[in-house]
C-alpha positions in Angstrom: -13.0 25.0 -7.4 -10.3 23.3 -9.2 -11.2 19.9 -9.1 -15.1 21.1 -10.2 -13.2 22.9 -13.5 -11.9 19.9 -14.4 -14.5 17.1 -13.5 -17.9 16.9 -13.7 -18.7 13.1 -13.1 -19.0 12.2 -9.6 -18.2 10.3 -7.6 -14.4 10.6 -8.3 -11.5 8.8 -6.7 -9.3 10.9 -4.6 -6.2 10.3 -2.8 -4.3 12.3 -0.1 -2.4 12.2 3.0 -4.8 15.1 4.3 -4.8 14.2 8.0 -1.2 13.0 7.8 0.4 16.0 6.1 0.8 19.2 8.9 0.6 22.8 7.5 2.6 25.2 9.4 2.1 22.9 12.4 -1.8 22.5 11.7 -3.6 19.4 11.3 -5.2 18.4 8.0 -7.7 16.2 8.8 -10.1 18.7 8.2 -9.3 18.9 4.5 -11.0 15.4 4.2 -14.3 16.5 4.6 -13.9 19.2 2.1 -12.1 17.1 -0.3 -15.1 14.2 -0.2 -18.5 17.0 0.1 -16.8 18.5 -3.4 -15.7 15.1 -5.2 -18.6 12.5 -3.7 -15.6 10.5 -2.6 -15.6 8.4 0.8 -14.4 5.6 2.5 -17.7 3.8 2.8 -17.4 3.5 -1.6 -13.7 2.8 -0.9 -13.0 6.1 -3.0 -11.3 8.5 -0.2 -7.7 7.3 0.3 -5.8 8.3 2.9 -1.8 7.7 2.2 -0.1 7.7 5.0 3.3 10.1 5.3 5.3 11.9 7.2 3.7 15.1 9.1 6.1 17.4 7.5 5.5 16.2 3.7 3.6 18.4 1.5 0.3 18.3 1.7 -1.6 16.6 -1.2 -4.5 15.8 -3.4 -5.0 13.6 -6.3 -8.5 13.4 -7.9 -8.9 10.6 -9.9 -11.5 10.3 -12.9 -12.4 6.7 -13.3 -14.5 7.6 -16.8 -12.0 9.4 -18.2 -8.5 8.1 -17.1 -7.7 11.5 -15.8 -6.0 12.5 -13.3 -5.8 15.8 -10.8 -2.8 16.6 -9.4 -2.4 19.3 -6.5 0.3 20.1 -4.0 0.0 22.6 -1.8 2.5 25.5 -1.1 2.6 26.0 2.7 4.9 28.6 3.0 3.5 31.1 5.2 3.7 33.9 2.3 1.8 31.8 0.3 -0.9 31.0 2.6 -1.3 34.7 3.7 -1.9 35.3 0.2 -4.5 32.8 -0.3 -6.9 34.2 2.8 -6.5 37.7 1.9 -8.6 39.8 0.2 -7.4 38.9 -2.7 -6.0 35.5 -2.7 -2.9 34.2 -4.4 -2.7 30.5 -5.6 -1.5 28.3 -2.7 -0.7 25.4 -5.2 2.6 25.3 -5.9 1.8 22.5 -8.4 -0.9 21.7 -10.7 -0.5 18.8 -13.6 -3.7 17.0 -15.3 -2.5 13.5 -17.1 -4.6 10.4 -18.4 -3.0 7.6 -16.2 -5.8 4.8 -17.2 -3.5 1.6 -16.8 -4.0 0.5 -20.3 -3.1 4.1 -21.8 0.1 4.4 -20.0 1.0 0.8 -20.9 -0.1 2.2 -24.9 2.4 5.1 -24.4 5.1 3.9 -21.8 8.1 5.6 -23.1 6.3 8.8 -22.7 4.9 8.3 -19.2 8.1 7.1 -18.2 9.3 10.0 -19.0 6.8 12.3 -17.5 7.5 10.0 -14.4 11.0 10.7 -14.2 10.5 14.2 -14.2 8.1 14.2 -11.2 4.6 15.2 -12.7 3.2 14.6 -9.7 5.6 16.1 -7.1 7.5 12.7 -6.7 3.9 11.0 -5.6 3.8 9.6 -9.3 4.2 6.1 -8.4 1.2 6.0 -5.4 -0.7 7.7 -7.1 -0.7 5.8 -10.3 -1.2 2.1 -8.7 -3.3 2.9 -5.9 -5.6 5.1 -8.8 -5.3 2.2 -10.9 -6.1 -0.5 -8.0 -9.2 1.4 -7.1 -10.5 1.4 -10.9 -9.9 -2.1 -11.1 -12.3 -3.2 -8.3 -9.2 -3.7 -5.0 -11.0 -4.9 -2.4 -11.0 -3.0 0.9 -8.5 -4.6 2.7 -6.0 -4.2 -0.2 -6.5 -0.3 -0.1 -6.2 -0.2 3.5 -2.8 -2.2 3.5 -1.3 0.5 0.7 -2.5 3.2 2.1 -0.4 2.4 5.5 2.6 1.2 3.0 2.1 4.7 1.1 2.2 2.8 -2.4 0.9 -0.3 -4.1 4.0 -2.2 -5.0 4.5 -6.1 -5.9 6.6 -6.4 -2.3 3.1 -5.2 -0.4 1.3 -7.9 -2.5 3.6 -10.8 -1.2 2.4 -9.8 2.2 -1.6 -9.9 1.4 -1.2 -12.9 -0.2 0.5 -14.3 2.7 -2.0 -12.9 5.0 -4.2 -14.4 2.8 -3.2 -17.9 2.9 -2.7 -18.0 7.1 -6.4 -16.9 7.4 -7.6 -19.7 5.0 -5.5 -22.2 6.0 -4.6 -21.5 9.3 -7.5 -19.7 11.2 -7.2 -18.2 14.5 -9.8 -16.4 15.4 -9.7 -15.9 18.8 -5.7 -16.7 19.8 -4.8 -14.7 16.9 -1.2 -14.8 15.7 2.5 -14.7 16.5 4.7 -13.3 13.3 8.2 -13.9 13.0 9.7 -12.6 9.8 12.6 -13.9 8.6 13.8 -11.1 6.7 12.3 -7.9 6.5 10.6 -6.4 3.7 7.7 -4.9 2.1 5.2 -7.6 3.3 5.7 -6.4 6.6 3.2 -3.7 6.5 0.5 -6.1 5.1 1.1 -8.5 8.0 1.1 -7.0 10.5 -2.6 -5.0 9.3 -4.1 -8.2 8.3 -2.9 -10.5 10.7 -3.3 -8.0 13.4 0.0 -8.3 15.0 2.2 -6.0 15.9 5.4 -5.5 18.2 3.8 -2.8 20.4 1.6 -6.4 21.2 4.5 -8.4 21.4 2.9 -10.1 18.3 5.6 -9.2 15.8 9.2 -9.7 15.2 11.5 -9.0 12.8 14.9 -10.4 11.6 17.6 -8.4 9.7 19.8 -11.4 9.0 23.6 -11.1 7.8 24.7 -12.5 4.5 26.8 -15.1 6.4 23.7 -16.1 8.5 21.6 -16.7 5.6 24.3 -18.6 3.6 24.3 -20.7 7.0 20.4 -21.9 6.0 19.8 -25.4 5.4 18.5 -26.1 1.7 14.9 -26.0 2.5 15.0 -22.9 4.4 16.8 -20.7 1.7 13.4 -19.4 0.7 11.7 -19.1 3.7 10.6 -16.0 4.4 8.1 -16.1 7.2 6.9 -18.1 10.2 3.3 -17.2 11.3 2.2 -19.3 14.9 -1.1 -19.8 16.3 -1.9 -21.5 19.9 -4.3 -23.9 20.8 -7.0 -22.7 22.6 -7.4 -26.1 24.7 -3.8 -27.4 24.4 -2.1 -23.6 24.7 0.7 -25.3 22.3 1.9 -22.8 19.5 2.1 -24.4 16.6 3.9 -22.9 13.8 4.0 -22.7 9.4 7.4 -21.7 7.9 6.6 -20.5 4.8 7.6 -18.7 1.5 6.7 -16.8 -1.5 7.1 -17.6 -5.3 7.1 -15.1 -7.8 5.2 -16.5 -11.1 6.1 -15.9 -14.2 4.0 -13.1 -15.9 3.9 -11.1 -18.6 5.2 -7.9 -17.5 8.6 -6.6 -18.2 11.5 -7.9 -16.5 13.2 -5.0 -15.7 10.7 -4.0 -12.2 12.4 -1.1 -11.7 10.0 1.8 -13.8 6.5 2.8 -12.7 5.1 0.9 -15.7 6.7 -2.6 -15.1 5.3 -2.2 -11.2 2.0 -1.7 -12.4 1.6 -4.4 -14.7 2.6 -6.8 -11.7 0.5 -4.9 -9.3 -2.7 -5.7 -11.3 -1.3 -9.2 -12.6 -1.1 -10.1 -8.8 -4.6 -8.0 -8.1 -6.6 -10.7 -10.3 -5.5 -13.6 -8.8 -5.6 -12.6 -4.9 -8.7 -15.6 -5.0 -5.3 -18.2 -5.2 -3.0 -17.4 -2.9 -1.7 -20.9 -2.1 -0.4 -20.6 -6.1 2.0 -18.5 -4.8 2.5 -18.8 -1.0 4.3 -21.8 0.2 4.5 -24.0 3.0 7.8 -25.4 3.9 7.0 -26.9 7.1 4.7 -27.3 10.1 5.4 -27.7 12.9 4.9 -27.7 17.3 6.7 -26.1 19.4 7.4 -28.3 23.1 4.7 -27.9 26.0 5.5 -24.3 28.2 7.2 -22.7 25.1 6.2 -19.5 23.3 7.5 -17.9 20.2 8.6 -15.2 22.2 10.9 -17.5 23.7 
């Protein structure tokens, strides 16, 4: 009823982590269908966003006005009080909080102090961030795969982007269709989540591996290495060699504040990064190929 008050051109864009959120031990997933019947989102249009989160989180919703720039924001109160209230008779609010801001990239960037501000103070229940670059990803045309990657990452942040443009690169210079792919990351960080969902590799496939290297080991690097970050192996399918690309990421120039650290500044790099995911070899970087000796595996 909320979200009709407000809106009235459909379809919208809605995020959630309905069907990750529990309420009083109860799934959510059910929400989903109510949430896309009322807004005309779904995840055929690439509308209906499922963030991923924890099961004890609040649950959700953020209904997104591509038209307008405006923005939705409900959170739900799950105390048991509070949900007895809403199925009685005569039902209470179960929304513990409600806020409707324009969040349009280019009128936040036209009033940043503000926003900032407004950020800060948690508009949106702490989800300010996620919502405002995933919402601003989706208006801008993100392909699917992107959304997919964020919503497993649970935000849309220029460390997510290093990984899809790495993905990126390894499927269009180093196919492997049918082998697939061995991952060994050098150093963990946000990329992770992108490469392991686009790459399809994972540890629970023994596909995946992940190094937390010490200051002194890293120091320890030979010159060329300093900047690699990850090493992505494919095996011949005749040969069964592995072959492997060490390889590492550039940040360009853009321009975006410096600073990174506010809401703002991330979004500006999220969408300078979103126009250019067409180029990832401007930015990913190989810094060697190489084979690994008959009979041995990266696992090895």
């Amino acid at each position: 009823r909320e979200i009709k008050r407000q809106f009235r051109s459909l379809p919208l864009v809605v995020l959630t982590n309905a069907g990750h959120a529990e309420v009083n031990g109860e799934s959510t997933q059910g929400a989903l269908d109510g949430v896309a019947s009322v807004t005309g989102a779904s995840r055929g249009r690439n509308t209906l966003v499922e963030i991923n989160s924890s099961s004890w989180a609040p649950l959700w919703f953020a209904v997104y006005d591509k038209s307008s720039g405006y923005c939705a924001y409900l959170e739900l109160d799950s105390s048991r009080e509070a949900m007895t209230a809403a199925g009685s008779e005569s039902p209470g609010e179960p929304f513990r909080a409600l806020a409707t801001e324009r969040i349009d990239a280019a009128h936040l960037f036209r009033h940043a102090a503000e926003y900032e501000a407004k950020f800060s103070r948690r508009v949106f229940g702490g989800n300010d961030f996620r919502i405002v670059s995933i919402a601003n990803a989706v208006a801008a045309g993100a392909p699917p795969y992107l959304i997919r990657t964020v919503e497993l990452h649970n935000h849309y942040c220029p460390g997510i982007t290093s990984g899809i443009l790495t993905a990126l690169y390894v499927k269009a210079h180093f196919p492997s269709p049918k082998t697939g792919y061995f991952v060994h990351s050098l150093e963990h960080c946000c990329k992770e989540d992108a490469l392991m969902l686009l790459l399809n590799a994972y540890p629970a496939t023994g596909s995946y591996a992940v190094g937390y290297p010490t200051d002194a080991e890293k120091a320890a690097r030979t010159r060329e290495a300093q900047n690699a970050a990850t090493i992505v192996y494919r095996q011949d399918e005749k040969t069964k060699k592995w072959e492997g690309l060490v390889l590492g990421f550039e940040w360009a120039e853009t321009s975006c504040a410096r600073e990174g650290k506010g809401v703002l500044d991330k979004l500006c790099v999220d969408l300078w990064y979103l126009e250019r995911l067409g180029h990832p070899e401007a930015f990913v970087k190989v810094i060697k190929k190489f084979e690994l000796p008959d009979g041995v595996s990266p696992k090895d």
